[in-house]
PDB file of N, CA, C and O in Angstrom:
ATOM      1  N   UNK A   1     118.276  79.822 108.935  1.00  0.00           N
ATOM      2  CA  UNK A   1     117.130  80.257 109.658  1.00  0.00           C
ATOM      3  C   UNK A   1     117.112  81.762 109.839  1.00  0.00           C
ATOM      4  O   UNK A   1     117.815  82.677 109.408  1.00  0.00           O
ATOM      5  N   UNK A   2     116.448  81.716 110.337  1.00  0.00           N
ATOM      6  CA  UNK A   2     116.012  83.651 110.945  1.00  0.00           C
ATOM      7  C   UNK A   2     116.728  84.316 111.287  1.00  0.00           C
ATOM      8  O   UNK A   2     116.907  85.448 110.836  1.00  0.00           O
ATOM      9  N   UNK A   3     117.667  83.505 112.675  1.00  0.00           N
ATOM     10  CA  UNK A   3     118.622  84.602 113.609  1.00  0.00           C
ATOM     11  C   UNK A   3     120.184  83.685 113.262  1.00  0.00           C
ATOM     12  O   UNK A   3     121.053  83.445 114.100  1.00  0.00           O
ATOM     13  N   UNK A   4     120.215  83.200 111.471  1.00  0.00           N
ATOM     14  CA  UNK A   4     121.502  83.004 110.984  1.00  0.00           C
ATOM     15  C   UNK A   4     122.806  83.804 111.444  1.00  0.00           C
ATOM     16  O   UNK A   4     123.983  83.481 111.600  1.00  0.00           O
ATOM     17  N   UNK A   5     122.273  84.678 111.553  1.00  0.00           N
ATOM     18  CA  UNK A   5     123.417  85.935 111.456  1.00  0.00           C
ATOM     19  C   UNK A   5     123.283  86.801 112.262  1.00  0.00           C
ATOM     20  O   UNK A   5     123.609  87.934 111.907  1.00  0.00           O
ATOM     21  N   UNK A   6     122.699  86.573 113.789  1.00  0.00           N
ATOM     22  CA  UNK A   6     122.362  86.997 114.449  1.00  0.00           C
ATOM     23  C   UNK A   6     123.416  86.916 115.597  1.00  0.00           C
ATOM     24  O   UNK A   6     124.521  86.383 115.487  1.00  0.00           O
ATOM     25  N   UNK A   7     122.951  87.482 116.643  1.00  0.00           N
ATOM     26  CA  UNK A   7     124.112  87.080 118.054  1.00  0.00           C
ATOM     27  C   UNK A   7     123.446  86.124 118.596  1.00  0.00           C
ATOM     28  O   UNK A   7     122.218  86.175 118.656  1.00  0.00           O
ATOM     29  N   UNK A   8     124.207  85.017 119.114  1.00  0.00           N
ATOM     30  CA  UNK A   8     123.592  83.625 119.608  1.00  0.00           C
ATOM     31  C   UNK A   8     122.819  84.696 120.887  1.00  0.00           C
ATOM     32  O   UNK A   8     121.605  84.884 120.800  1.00  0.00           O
ATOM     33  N   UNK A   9     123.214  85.023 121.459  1.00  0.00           N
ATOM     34  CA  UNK A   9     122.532  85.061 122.638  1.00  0.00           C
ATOM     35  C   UNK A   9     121.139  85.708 122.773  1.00  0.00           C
ATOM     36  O   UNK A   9     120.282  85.434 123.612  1.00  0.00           O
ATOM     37  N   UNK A  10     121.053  87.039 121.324  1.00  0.00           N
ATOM     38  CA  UNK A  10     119.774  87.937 121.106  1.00  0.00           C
ATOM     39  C   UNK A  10     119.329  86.761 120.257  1.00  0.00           C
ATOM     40  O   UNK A  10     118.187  87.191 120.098  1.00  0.00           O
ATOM     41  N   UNK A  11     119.325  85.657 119.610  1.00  0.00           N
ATOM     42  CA  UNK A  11     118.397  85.064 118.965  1.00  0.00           C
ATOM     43  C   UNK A  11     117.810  84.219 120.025  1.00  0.00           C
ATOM     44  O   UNK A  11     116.646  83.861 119.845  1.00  0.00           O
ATOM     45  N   UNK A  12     118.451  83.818 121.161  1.00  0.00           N
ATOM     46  CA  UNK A  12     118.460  82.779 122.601  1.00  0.00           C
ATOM     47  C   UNK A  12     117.215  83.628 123.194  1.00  0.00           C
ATOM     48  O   UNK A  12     116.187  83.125 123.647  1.00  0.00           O
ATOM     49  N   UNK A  13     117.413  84.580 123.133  1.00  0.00           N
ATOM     50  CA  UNK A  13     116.470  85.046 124.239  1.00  0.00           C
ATOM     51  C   UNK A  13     115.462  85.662 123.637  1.00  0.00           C
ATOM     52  O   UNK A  13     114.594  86.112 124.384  1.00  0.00           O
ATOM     53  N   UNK A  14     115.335  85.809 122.488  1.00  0.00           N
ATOM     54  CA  UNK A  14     114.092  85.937 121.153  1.00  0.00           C
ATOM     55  C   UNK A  14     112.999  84.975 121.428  1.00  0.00           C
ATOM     56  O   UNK A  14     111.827  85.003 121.803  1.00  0.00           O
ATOM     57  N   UNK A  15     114.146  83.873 120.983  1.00  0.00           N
ATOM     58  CA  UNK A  15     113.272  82.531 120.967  1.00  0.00           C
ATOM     59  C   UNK A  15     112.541  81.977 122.426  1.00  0.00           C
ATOM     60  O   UNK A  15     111.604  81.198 122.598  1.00  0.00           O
ATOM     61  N   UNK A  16     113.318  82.665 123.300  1.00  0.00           N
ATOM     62  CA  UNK A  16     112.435  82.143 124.776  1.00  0.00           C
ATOM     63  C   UNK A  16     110.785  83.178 125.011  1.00  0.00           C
ATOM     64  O   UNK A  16     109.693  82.785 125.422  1.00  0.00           O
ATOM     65  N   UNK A  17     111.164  84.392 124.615  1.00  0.00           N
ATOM     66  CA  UNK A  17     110.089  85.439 124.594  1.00  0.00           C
ATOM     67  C   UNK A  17     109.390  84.840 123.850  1.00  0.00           C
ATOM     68  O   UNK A  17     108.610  84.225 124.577  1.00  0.00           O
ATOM     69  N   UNK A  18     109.173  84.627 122.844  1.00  0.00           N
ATOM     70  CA  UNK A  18     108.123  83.979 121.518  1.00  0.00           C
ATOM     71  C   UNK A  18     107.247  83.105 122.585  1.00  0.00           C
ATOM     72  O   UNK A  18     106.174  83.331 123.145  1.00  0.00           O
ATOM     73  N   UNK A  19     108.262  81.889 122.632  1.00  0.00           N
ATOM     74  CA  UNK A  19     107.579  80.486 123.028  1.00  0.00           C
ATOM     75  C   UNK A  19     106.883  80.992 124.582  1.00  0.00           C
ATOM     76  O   UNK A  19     106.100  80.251 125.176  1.00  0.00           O
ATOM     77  N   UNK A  20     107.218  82.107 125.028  1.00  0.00           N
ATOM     78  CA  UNK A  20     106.496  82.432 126.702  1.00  0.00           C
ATOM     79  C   UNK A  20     105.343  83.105 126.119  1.00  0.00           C
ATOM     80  O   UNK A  20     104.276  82.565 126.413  1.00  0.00           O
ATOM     81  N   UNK A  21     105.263  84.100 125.400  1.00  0.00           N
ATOM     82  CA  UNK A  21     104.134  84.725 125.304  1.00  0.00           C
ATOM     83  C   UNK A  21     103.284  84.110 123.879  1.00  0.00           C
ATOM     84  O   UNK A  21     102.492  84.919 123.394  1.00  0.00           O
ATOM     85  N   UNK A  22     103.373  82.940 123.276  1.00  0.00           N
ATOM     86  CA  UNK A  22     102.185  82.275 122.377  1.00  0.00           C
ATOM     87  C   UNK A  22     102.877  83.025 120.808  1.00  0.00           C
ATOM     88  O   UNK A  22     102.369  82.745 119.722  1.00  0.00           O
ATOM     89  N   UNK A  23     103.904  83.845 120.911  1.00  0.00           N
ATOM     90  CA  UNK A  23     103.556  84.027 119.542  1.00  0.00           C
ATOM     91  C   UNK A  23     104.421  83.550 118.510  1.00  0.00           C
ATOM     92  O   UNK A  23     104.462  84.114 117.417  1.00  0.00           O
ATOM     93  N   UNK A  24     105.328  82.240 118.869  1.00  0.00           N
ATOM     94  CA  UNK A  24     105.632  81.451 118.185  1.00  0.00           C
ATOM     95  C   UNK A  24     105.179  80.238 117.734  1.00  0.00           C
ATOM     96  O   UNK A  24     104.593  79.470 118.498  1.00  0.00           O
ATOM     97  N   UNK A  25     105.467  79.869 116.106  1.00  0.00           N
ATOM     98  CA  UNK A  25     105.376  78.815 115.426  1.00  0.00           C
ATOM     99  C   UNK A  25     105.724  77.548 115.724  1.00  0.00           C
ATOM    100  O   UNK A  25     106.716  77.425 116.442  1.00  0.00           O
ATOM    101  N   UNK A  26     105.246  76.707 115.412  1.00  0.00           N
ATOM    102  CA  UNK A  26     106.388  75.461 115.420  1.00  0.00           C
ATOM    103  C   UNK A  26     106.327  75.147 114.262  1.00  0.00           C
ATOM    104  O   UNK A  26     105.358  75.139 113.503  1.00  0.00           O
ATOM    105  N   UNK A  27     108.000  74.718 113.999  1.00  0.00           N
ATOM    106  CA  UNK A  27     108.519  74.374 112.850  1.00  0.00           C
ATOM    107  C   UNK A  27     106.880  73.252 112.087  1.00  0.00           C
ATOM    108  O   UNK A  27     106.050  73.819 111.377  1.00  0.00           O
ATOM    109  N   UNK A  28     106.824  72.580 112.241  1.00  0.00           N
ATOM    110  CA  UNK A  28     105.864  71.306 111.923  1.00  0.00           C
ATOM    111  C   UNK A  28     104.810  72.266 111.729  1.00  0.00           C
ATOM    112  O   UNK A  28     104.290  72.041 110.636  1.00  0.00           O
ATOM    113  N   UNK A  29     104.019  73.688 112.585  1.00  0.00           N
ATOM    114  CA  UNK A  29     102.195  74.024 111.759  1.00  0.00           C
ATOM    115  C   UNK A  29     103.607  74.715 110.457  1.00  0.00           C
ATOM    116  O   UNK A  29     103.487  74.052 109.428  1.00  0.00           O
ATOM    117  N   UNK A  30     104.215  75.269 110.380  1.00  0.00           N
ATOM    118  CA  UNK A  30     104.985  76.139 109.325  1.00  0.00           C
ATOM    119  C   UNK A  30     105.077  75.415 107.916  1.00  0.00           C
ATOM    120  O   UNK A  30     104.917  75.906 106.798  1.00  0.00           O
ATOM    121  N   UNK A  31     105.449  73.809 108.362  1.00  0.00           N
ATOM    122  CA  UNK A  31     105.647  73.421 106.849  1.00  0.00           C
ATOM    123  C   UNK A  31     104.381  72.883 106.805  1.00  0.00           C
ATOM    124  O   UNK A  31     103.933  72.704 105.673  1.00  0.00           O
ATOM    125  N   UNK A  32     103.622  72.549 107.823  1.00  0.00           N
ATOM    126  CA  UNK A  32     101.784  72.069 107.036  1.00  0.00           C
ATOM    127  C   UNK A  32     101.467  73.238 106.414  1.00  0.00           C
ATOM    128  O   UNK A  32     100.970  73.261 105.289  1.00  0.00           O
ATOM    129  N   UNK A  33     101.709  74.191 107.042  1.00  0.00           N
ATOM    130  CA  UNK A  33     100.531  75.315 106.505  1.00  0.00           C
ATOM    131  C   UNK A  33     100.985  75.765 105.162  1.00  0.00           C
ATOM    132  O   UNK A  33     100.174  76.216 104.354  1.00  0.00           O
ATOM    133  N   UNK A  34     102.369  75.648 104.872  1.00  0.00           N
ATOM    134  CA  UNK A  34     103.240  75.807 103.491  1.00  0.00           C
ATOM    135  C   UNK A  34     102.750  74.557 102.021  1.00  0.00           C
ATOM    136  O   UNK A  34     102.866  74.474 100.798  1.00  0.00           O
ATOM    137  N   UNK A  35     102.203  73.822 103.126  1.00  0.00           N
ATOM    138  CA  UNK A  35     102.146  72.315 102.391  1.00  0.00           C
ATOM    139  C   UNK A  35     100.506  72.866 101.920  1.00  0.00           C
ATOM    140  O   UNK A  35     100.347  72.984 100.705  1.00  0.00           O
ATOM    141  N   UNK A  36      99.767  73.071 102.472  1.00  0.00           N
ATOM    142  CA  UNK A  36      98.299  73.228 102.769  1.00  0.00           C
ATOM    143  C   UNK A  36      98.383  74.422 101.622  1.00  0.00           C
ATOM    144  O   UNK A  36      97.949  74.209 100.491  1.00  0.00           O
ATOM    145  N   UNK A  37      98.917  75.578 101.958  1.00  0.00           N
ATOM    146  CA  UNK A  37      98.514  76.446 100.629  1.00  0.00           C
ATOM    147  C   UNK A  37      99.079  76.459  99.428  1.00  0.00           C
ATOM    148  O   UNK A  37      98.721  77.343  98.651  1.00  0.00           O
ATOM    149  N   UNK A  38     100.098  75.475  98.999  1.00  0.00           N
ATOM    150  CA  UNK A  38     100.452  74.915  98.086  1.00  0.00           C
ATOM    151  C   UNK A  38      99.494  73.912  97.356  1.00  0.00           C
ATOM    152  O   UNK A  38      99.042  74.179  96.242  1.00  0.00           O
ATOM    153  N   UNK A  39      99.172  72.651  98.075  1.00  0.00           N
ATOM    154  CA  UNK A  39      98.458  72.200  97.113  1.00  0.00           C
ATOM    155  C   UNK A  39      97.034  71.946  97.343  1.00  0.00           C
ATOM    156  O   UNK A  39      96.392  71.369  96.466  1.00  0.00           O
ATOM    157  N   UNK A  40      96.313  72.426  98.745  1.00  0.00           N
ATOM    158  CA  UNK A  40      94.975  72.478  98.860  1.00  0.00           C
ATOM    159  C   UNK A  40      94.176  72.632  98.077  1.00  0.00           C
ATOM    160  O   UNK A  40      94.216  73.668  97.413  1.00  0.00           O
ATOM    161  N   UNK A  41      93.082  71.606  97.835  1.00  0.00           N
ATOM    162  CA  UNK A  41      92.093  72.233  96.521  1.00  0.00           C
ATOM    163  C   UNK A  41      91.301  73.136  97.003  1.00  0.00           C
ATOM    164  O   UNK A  41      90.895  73.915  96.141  1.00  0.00           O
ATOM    165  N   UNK A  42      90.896  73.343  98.142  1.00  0.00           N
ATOM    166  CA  UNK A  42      90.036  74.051  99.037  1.00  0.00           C
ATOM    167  C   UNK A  42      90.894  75.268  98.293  1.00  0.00           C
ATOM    168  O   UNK A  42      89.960  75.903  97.803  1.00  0.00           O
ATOM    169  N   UNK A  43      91.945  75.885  97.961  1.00  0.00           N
ATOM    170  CA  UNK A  43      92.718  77.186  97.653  1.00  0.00           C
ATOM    171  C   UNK A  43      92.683  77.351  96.272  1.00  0.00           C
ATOM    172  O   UNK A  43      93.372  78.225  95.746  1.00  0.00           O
ATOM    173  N   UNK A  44      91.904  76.557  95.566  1.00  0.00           N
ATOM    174  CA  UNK A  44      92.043  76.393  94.276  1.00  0.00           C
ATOM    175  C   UNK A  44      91.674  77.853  93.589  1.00  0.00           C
ATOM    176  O   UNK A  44      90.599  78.365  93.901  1.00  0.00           O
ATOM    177  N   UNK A  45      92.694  78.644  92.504  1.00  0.00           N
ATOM    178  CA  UNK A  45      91.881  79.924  92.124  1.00  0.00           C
ATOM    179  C   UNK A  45      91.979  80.762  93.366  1.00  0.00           C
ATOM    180  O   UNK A  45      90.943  81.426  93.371  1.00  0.00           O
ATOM    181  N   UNK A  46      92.462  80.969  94.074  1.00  0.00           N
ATOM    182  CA  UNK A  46      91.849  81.411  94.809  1.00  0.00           C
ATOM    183  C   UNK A  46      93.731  82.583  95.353  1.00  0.00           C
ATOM    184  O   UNK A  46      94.530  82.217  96.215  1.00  0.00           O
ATOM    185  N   UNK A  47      93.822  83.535  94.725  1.00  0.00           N
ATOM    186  CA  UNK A  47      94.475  84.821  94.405  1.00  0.00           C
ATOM    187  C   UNK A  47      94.539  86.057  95.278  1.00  0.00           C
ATOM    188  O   UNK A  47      93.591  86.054  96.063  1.00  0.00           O
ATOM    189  N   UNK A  48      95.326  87.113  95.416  1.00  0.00           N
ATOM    190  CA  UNK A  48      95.209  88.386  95.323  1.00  0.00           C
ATOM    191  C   UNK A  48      95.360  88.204  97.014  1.00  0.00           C
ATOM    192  O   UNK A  48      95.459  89.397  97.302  1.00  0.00           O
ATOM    193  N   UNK A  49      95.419  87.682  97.962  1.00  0.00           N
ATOM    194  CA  UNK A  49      95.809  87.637  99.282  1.00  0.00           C
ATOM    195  C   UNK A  49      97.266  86.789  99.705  1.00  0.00           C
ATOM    196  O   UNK A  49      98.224  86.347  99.072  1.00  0.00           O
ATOM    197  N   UNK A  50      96.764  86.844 101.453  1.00  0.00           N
ATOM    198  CA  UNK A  50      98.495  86.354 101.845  1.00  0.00           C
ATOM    199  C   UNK A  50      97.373  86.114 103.028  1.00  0.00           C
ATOM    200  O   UNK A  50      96.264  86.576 103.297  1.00  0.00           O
ATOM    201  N   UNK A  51      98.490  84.900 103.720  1.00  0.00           N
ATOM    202  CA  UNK A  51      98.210  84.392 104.551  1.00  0.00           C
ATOM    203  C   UNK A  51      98.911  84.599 106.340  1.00  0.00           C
ATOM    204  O   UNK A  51     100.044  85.046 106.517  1.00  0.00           O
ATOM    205  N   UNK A  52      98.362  84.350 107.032  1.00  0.00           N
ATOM    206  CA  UNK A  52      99.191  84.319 108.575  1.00  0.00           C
ATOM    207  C   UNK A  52      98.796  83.821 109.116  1.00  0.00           C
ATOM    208  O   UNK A  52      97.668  83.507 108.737  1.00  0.00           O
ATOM    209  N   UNK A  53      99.149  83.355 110.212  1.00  0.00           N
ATOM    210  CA  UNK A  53      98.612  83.008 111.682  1.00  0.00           C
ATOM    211  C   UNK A  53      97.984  83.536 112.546  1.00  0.00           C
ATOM    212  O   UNK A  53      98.610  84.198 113.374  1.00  0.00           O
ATOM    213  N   UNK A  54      96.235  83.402 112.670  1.00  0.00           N
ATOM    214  CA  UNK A  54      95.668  84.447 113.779  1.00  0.00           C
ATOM    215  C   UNK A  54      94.696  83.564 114.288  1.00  0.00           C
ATOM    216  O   UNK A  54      93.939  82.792 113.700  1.00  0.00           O
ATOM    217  N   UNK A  55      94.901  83.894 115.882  1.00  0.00           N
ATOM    218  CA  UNK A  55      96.030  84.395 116.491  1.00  0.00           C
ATOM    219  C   UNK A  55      97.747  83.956 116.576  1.00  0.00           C
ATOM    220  O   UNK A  55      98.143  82.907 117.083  1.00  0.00           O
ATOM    221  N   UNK A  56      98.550  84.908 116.019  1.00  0.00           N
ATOM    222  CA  UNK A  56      99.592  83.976 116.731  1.00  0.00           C
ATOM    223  C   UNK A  56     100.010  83.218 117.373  1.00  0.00           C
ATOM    224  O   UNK A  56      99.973  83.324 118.599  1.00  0.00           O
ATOM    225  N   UNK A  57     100.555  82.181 116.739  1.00  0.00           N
ATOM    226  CA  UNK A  57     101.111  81.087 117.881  1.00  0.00           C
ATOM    227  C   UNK A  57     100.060  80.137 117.679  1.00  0.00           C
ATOM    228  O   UNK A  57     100.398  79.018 118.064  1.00  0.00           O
ATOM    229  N   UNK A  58      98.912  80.195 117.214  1.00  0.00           N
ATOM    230  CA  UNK A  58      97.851  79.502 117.635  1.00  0.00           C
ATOM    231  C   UNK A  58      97.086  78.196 116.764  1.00  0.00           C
ATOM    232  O   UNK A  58      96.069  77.514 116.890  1.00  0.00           O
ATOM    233  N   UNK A  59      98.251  78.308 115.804  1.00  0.00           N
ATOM    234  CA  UNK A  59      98.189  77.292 114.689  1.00  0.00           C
ATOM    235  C   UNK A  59      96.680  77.480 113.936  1.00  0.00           C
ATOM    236  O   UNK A  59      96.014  76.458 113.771  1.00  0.00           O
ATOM    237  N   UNK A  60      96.201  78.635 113.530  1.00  0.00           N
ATOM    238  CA  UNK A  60      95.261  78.988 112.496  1.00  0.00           C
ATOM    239  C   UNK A  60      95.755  79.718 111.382  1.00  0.00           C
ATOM    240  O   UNK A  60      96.624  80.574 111.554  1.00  0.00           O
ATOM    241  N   UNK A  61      95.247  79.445 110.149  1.00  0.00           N
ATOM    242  CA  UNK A  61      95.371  80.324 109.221  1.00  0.00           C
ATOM    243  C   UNK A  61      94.527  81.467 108.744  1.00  0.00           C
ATOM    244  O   UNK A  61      93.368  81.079 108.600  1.00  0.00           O
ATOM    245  N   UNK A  62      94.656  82.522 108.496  1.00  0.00           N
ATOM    246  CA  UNK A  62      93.888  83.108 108.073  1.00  0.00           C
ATOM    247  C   UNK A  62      94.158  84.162 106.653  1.00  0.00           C
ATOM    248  O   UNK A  62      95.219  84.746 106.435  1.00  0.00           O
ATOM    249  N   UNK A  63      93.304  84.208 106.052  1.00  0.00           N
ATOM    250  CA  UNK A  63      93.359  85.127 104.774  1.00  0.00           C
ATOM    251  C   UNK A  63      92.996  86.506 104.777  1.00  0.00           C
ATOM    252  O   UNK A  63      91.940  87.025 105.138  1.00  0.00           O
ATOM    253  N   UNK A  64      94.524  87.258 104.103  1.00  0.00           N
ATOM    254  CA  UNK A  64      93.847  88.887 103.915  1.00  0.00           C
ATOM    255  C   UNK A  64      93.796  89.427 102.887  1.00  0.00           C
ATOM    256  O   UNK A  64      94.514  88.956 102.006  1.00  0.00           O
ATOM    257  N   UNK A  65      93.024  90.515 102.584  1.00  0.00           N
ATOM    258  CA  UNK A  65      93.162  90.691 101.655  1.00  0.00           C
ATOM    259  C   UNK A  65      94.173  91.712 100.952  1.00  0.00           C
ATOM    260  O   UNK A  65      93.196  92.457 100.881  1.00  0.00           O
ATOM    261  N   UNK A  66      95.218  92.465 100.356  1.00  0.00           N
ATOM    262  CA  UNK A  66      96.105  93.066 100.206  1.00  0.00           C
ATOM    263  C   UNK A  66      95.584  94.894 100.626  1.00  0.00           C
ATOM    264  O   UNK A  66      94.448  95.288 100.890  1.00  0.00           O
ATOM    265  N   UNK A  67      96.610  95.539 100.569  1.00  0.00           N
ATOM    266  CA  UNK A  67      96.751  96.704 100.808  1.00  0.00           C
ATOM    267  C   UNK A  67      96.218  97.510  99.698  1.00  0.00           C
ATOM    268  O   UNK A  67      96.676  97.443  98.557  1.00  0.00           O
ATOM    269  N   UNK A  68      94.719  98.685 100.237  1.00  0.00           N
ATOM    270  CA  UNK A  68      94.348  99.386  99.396  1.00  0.00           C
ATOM    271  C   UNK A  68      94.937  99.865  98.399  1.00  0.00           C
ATOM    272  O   UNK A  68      94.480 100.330  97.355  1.00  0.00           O
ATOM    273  N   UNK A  69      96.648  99.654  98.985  1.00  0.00           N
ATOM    274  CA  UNK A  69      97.262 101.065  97.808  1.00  0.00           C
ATOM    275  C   UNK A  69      98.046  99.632  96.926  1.00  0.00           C
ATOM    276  O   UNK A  69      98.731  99.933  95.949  1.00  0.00           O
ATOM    277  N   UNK A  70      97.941  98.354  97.239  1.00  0.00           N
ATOM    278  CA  UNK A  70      98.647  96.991  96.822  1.00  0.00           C
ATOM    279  C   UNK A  70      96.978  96.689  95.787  1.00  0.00           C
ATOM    280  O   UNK A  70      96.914  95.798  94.940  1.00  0.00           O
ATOM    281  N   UNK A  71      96.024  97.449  96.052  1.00  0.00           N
ATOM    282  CA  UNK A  71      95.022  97.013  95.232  1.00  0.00           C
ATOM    283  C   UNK A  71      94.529  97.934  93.398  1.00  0.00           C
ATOM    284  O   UNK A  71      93.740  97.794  92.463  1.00  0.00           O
ATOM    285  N   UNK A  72      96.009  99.124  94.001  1.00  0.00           N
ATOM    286  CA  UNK A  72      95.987 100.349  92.839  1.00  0.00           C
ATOM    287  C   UNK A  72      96.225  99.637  91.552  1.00  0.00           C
ATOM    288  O   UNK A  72      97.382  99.217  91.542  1.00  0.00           O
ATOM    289  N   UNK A  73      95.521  99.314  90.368  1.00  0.00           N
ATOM    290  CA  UNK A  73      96.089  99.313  89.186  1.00  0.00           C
ATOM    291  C   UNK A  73      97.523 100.057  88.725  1.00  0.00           C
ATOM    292  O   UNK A  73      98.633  99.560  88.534  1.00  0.00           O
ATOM    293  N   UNK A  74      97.095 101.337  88.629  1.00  0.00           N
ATOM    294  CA  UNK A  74      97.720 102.311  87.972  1.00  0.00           C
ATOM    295  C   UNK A  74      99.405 101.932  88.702  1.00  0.00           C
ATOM    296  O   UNK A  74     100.483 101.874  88.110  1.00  0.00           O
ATOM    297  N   UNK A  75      99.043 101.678  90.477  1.00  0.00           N
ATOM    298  CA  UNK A  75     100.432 101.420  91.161  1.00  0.00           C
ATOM    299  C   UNK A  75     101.128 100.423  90.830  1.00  0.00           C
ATOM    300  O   UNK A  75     102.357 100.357  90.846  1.00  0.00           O
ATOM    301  N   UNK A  76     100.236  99.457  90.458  1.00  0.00           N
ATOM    302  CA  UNK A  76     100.857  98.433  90.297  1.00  0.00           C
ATOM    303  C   UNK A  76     101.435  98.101  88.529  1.00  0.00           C
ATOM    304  O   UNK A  76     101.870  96.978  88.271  1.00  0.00           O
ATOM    305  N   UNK A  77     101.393  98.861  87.757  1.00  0.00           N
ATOM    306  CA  UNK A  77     101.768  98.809  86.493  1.00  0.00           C
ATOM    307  C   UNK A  77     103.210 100.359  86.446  1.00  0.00           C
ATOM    308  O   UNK A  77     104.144 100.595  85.681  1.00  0.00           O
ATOM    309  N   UNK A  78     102.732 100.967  87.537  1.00  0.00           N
ATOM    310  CA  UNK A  78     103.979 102.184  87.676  1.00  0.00           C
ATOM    311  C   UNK A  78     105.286 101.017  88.460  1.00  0.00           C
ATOM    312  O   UNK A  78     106.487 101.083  88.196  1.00  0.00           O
ATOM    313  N   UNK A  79     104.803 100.253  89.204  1.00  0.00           N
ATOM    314  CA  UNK A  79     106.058  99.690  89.862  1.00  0.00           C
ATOM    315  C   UNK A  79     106.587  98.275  88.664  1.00  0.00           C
ATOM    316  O   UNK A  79     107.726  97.954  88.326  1.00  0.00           O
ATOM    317  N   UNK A  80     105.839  97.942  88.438  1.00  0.00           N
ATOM    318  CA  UNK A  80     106.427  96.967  87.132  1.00  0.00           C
ATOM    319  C   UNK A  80     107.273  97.959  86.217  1.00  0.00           C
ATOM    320  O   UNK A  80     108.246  97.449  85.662  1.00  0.00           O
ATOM    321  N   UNK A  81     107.020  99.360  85.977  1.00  0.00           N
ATOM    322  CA  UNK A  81     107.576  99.750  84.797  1.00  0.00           C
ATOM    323  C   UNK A  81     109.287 100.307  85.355  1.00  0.00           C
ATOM    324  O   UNK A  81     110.335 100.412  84.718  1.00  0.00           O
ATOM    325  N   UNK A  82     108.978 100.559  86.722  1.00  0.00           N
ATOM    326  CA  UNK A  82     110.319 101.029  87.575  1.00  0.00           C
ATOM    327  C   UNK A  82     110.777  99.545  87.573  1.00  0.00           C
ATOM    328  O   UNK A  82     111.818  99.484  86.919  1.00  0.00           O
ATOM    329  N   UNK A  83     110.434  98.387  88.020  1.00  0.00           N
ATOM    330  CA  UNK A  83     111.035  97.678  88.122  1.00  0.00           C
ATOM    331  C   UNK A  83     112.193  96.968  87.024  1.00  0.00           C
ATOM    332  O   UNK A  83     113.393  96.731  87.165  1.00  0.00           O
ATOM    333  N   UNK A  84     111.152  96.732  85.763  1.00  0.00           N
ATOM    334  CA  UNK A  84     111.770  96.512  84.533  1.00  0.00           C
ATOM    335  C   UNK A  84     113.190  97.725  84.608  1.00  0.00           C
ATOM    336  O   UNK A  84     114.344  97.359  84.832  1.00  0.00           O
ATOM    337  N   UNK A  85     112.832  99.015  84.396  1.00  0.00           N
ATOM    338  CA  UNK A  85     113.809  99.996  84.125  1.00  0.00           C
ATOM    339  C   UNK A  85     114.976  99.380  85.340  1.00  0.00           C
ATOM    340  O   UNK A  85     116.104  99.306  84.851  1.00  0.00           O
ATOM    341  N   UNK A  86     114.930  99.102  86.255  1.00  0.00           N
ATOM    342  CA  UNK A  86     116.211  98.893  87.552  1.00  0.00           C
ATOM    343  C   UNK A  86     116.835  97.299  87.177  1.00  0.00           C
ATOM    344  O   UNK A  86     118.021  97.059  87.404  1.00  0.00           O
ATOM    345  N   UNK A  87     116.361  96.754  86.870  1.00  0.00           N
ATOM    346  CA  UNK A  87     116.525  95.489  85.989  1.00  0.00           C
ATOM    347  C   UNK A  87     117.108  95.081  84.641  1.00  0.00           C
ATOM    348  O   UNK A  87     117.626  94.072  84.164  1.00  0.00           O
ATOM    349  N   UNK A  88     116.724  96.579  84.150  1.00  0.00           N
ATOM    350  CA  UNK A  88     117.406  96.254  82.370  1.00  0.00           C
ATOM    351  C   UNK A  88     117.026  95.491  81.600  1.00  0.00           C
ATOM    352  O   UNK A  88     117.607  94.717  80.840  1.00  0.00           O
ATOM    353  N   UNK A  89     115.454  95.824  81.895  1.00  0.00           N
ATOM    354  CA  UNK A  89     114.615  94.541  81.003  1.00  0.00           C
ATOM    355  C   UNK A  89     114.216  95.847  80.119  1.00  0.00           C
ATOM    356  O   UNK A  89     113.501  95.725  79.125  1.00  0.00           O
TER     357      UNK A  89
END
């Protein structure tokens, strides 16, 4: 999980803050909503974003669309070409 490797006690008192102020998950919307944008046909085709919870905590999904500079061509073929090169492809 999350706070694997964490100090029991800062993940203890993480997890109490979350669940007091709404902006935790429960395990169960986490794997629907995993389940849901996996094989939903409603998602069919349907690309180029990421998903979250809004509002937090509040068991909705919602769609965004990526980062102006995540929308650069040119960036995004400069970081494939760094990537390959750090890779040894």
């Amino acid at each position: 999980g999350f706070f694997r490797y964490q100090n029991p006690k800062f993940a203890t008192v993480f997890n109490k803050i979350t669940k007091v102020t709404g902006v935790a998950e429960t395990n169960e919307f986490g794997g629907a909503a995993l389940s849901y944008l996996a094989v939903s046909p409603a998602l069919e085709g349907q690309t180029g974003g990421w998903y979250d919870s809004v509002p937090p905590g509040k068991h909705q999904l919602a769609r965004h669309l990526p980062s102006i500079e995540a929308q650069n061509i040119d960036e995004q073929r400069m970081l494939w070409k760094l990537s390959e090169q750090l890779v040894g492809v």
